[in-house]
C-alpha positions as CSV (number, residue, x, y, z in Angstrom):
1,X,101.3,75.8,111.3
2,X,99.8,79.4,111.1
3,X,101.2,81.2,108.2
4,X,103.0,83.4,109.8
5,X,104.8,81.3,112.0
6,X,105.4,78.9,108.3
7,X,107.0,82.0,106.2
8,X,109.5,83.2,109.9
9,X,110.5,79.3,109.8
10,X,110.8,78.7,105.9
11,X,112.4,82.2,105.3
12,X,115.3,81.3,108.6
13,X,116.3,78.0,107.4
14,X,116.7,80.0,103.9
15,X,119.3,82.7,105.3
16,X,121.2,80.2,107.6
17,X,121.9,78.6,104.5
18,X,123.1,81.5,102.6
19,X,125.4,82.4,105.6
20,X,126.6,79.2,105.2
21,X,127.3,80.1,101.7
22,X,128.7,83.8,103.3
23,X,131.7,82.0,104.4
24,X,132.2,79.0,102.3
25,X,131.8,81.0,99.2
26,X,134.6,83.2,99.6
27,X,137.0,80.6,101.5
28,X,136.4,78.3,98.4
29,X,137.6,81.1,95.5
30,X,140.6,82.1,97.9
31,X,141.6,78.2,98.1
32,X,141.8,77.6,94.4
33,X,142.5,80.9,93.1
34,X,145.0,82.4,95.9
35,X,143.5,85.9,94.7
36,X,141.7,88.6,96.8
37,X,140.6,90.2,93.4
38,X,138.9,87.4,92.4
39,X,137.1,86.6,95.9
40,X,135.8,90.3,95.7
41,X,134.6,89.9,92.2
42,X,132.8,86.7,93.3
43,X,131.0,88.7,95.6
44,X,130.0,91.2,93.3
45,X,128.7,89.0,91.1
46,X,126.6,87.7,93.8
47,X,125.3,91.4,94.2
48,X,125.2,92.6,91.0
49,X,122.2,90.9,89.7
50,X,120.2,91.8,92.7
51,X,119.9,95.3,90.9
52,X,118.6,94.6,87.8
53,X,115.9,92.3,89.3
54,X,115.3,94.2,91.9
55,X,114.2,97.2,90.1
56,X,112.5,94.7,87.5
57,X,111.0,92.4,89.7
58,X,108.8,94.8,91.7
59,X,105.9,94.6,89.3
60,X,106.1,91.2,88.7
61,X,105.9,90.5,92.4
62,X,102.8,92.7,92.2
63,X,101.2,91.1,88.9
64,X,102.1,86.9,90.2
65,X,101.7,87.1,93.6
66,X,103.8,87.0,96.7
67,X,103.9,83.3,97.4
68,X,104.8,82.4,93.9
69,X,107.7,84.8,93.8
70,X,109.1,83.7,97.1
71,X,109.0,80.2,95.9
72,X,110.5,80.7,92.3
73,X,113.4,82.9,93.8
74,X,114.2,80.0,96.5
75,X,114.5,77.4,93.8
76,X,116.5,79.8,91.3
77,X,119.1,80.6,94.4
78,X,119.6,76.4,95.2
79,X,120.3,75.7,91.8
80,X,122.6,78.4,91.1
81,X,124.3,77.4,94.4
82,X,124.5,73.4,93.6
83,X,125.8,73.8,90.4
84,X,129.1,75.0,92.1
85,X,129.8,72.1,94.0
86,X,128.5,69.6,91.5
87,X,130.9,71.0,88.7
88,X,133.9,71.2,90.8
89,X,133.4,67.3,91.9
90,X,132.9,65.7,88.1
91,X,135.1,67.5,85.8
92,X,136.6,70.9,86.9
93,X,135.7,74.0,87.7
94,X,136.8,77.4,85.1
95,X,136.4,80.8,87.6
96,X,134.3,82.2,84.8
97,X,131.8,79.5,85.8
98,X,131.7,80.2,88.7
99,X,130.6,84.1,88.1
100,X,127.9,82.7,85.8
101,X,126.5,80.5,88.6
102,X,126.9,83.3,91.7
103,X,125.1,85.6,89.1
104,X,122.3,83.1,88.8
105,X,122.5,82.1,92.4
106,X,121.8,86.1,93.2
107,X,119.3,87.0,90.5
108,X,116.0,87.0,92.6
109,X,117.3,87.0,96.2
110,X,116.0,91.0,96.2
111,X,112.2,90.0,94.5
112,X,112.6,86.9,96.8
113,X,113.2,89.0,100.3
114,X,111.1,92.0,99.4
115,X,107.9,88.8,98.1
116,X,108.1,87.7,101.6
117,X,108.3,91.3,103.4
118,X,105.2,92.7,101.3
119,X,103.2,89.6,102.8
120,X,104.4,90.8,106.5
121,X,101.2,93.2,106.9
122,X,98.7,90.7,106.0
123,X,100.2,87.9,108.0
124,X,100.9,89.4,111.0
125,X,96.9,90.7,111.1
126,X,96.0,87.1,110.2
127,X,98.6,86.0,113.2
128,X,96.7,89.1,115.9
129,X,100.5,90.6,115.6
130,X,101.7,94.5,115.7
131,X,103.3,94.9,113.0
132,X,106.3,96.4,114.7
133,X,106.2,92.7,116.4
134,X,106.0,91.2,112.9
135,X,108.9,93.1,111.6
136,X,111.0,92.8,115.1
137,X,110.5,88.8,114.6
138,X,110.9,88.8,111.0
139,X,114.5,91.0,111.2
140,X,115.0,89.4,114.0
141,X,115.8,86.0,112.0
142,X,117.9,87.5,109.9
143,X,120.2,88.4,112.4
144,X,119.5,84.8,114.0
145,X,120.8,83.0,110.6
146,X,124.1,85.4,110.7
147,X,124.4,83.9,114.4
148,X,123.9,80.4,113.6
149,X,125.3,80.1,109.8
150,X,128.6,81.4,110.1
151,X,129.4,79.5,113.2
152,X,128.6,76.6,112.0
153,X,129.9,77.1,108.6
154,X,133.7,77.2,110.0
155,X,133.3,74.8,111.8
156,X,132.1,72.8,108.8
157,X,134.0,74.3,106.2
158,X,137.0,73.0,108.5
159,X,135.6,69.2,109.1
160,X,133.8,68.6,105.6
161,X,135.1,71.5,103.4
162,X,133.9,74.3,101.0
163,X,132.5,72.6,98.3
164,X,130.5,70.1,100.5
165,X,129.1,72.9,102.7
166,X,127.6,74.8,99.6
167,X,124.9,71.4,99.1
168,X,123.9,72.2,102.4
169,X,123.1,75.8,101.7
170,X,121.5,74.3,98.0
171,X,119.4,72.0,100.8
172,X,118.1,75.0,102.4
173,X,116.9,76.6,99.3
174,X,114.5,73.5,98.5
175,X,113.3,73.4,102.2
176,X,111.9,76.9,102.2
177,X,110.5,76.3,99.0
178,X,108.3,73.8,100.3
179,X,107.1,75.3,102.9
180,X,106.4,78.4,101.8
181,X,104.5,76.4,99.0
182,X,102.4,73.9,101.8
183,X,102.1,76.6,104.3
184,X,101.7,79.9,103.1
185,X,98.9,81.5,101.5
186,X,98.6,83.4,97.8
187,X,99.1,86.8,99.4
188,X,98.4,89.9,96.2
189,X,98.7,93.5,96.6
190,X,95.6,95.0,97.5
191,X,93.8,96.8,94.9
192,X,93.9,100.8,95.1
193,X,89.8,100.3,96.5
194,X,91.7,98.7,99.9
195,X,89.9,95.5,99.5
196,X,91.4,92.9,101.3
197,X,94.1,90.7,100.0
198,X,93.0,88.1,97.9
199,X,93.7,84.5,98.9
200,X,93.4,82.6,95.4
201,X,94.6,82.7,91.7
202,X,96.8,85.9,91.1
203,X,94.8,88.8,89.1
204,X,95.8,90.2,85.9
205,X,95.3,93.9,86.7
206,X,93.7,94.5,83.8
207,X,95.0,97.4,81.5
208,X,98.3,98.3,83.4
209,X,101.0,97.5,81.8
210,X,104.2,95.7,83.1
211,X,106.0,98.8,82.0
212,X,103.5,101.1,83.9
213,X,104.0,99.3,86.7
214,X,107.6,99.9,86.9
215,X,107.5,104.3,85.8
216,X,104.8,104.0,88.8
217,X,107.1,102.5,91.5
218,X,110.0,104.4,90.3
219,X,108.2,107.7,90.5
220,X,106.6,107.1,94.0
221,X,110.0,106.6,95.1
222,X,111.6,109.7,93.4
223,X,108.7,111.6,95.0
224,X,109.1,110.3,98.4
225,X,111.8,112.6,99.9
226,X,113.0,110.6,103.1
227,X,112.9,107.2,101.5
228,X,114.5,108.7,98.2
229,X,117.3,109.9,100.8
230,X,117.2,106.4,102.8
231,X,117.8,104.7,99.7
232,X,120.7,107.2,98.8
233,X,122.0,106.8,101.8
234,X,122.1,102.4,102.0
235,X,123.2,102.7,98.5
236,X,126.6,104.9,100.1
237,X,126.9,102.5,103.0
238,X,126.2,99.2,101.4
239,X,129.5,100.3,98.8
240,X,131.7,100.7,101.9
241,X,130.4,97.8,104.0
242,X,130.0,94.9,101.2
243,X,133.6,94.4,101.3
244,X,133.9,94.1,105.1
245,X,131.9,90.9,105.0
246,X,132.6,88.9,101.5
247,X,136.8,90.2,101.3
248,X,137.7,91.6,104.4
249,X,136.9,89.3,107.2
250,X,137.8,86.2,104.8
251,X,141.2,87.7,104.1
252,X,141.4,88.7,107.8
253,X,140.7,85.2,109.0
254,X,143.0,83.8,106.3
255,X,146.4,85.9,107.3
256,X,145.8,86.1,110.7
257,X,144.2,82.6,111.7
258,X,145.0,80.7,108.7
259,X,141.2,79.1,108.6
260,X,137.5,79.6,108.7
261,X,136.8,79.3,112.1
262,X,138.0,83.0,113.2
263,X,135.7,84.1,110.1
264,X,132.7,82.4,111.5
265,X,133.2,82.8,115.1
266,X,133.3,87.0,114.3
267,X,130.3,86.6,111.8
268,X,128.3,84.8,114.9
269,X,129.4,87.3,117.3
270,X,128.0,90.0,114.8
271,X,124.6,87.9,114.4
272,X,124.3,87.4,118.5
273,X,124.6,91.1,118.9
274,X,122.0,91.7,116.3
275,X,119.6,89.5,117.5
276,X,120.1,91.0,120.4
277,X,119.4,94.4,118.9
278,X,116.4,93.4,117.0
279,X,114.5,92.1,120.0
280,X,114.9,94.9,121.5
281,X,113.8,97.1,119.1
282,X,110.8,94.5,118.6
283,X,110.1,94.7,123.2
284,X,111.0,98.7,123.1
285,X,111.6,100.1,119.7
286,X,108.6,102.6,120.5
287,X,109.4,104.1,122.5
288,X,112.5,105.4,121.4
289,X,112.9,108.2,118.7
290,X,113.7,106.5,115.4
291,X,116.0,108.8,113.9
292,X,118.1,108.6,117.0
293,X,118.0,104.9,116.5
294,X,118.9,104.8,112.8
295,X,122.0,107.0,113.8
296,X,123.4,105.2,116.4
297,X,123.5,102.2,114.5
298,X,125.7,104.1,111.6
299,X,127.8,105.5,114.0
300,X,129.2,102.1,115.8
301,X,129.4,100.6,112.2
302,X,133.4,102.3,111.6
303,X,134.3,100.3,115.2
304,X,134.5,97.0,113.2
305,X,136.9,98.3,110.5
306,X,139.1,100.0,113.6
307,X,138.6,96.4,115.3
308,X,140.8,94.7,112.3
309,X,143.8,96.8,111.9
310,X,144.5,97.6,115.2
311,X,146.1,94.2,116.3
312,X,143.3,93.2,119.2
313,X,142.9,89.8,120.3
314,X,140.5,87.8,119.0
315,X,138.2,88.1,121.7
316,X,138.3,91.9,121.8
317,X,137.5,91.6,118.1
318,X,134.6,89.3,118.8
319,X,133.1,91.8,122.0
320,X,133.2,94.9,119.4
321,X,131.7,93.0,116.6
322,X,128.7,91.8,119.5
323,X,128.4,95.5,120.8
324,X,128.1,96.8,117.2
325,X,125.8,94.3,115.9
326,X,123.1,95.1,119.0
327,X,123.1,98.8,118.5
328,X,122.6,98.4,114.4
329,X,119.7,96.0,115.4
330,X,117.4,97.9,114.8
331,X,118.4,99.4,111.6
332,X,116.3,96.5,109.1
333,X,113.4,96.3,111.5
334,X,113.0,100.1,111.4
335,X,113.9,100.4,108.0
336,X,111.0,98.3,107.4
337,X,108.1,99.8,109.2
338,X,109.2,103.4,107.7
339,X,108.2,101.6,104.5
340,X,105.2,99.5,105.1
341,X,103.8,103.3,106.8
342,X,104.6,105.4,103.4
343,X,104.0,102.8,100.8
344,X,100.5,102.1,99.5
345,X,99.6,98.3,99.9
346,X,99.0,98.4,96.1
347,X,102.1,99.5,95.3
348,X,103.9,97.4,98.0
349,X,106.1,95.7,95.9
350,X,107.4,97.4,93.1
351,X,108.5,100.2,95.8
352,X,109.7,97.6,98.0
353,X,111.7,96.3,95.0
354,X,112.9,99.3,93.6
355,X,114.0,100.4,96.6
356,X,116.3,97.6,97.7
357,X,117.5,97.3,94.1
358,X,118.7,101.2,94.4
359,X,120.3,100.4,98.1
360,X,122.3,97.5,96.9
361,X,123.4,99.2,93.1
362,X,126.5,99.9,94.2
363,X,127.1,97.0,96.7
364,X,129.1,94.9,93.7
365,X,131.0,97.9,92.7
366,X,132.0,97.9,96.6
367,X,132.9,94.0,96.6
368,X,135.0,94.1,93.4
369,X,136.8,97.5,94.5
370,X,137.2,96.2,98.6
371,X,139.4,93.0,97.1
372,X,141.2,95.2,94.4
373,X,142.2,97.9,96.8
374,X,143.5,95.2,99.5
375,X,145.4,93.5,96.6
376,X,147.1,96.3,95.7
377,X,147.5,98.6,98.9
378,X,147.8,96.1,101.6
379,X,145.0,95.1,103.8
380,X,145.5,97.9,106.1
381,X,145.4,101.3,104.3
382,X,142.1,99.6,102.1
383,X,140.8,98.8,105.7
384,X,141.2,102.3,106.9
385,X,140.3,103.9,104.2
386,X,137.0,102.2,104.0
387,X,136.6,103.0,107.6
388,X,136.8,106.6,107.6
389,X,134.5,107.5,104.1
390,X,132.0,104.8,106.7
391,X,132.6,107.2,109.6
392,X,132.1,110.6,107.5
393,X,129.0,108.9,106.2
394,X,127.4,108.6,109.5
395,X,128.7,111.8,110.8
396,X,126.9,113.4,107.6
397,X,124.2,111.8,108.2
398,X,123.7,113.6,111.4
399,X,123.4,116.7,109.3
400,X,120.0,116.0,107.4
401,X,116.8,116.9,108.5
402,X,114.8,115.0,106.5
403,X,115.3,112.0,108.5
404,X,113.1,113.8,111.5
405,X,110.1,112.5,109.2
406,X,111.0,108.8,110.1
407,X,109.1,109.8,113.5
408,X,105.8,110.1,112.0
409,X,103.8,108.0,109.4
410,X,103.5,110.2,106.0
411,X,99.7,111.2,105.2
């Protein structure tokens, strides 16, 4: 199995398990604790440590190597997740528990991701693929495993319950692992002389220090004005969106359905549409403007809180979930390319890292304050709310000129 084509597979298997986990998590806290609060804090948990090792893990990524990362971070997330289960089974389960083990289940997902997106470049040259074909098919997956996982997750949350389904996603984890580790390549940041990528033991970089490292990917990105406001901007929309998916949709499925399957069958309908999307972008992407592309996707995004407190049918629900999902398909994929063209390979991932770790900083907050504000408001005003500061966001974002320079690689 080419590389390539090993790191797409391991790295799918990976994410359909933690959409299993995307629905079972939450629909396991609201059956034993009753609490929206609680399910929102859970989810924040899950997000908060993907900061601090996001901006920390950069460097590392840079100093070990990309294969080793990838691997470490698959094995961290399966045991954080099967702790859970096993716990519950032989002798009780406290809630503070299960924050410690979502915080360890979480703590190198970002180094994990970004490990396996800094090795795109090299892989999809080894492969003969464009790298907008690379990053289509690599996105692409993503969206696949938010088609497949949460489908099948309500319908196996319903048949073999919560705590069962989290092994499976703890299964996944171990899977990729091994892959990546049988199939994959040591990929390392090319030096700043551009020679080629080297394919054995990981480097020490001599006389650069850990703490270097870091200043230097932080600065790059402070000095980078459109991926400084790009990482602004995901930082703004990830605080009003995280709730949608980890409190909203699991209290929406709860009150309205009174199971899982509603939550999965919407989450599937979002992951079709963004497959969708992503191919797409992947067959025609060039030829469209990007920053037309990158708006469009944040403009359809305040549809799906409208499509929840308006009383539609579930099948109207589903069709506006499917028809937002392929418009923002693009979003990762482009995202993606912008920074593989203004990032030096050298510095690949500790901007990489840092930048994802500012994007999601305030994703947590967003969880925590999502379930507080339905708990104490209702679900609708929280759901509108959220919805409008989404739709001034993308209205505002029509407003900056600095996102012209996404149609052009920097210098």
């Amino acid at each position: 199995m080419m590389p390539a084509l090993a790191l797409v597979v391991a790295t799918a298997v990976s994410l359909v398990g933690s959409q299993l986990t995307l629905v079972a998590l939450p629909w396991f806290v609201l059956q034993i604790t009753g609490s929206p609060t609680q399910t929102g804090l859970t989810g924040s948990f899950l997000a908060l440590p993907q900061f601090i090792s996001g901006v920390l893990g950069g460097a590392v990524i840079d100093r070990l190597g990309y294969r080793r990362v990838s691997i470490a971070a698959d094995l961290v997330s399966g045991a954080g997740i099967a702790f859970i289960p096993l716990l519950y089974t032989t002798g009780g389960l406290a809630f503070w528990q299960i924050l410690t083990l979502v915080f360890v289940g979480g703590l190198l997902s970002i180094p994990g991701l970004t490990a396996r997106r800094s090795m795109l470049p090299e892989l999809a040259e080894m492969a003969g693929w464009r790298l907008e074909r690379m990053n289509a098919i690599f996105e692409g997956i993503t969206y696949m495993a938010l088609l497949v996982g949460p489908a099948a997750a309500g319908l196996l949350v319903t048949f073999m319950g919560a705590a069962n389904v989290l092994w499976l996603d703890a299964a996944t984890f171990v899977f990729s692992a091994v892959l990546v580790r049988l199939a994959v390549p040591y990929l390392l940041a090319p030096r700043s002389d551009n020679a080629l990528p080297h394919l054995g033991a990981p480097h020490s970089e001599t006389g650069s220090s850990l703490a270097g490292q870091l200043t230097a990917g932080l600065r790059f990105l402070a000095q980078d004005r459109l991926l400084l406001v790009l990482a602004v901007q995901l930082t703004l929309s990830n605080f009003l969106t995280g709730p949608l998916y980890s409190v909203i949709l699991p209290v929406y499925a709860r009150d309205t359905y009174g199971n899982a399957g509603a939550l999965g069958l919407v989450l599937a309908s979002l992951g079709l549409g963004s497959v969708g999307g992503a191919v797409a972008y992947g067959l025609l992407g060039h030829r469209f403007g990007r920053r037309r592309l990158w708006l469009a996707g944040y403009l359809t995004v305040p549809f799906d809180f409208a499509a929840l407190v308006l009383g539609l049918p579930l099948p109207v629900v589903l069709v506006v979930f499917l028809v937002t999902g392929f418009v923002s398909g693009p979003l990762n994929p482009l995202l993606v390319t912008v920074r593989q063209e203004r990032i030096p390979p050298e510095m690949r991932g500790r901007v990489f890292s840092t930048f994802s770790a500012v994007a999601q900083i305030a994703q947590p907050l967003g969880m925590a304050a999502g379930g507080a504000a339905i708990e104490v408001f209702g679900f609708t005003p929280a759901v509108v709310a959220l919805g409008t500061a989404m739709l001034l966001l993308a209205l505002a974002l029509t407003r900056l000129r600095v996102l012209r320079q996404m149609e052009r690689p920097a210098a």
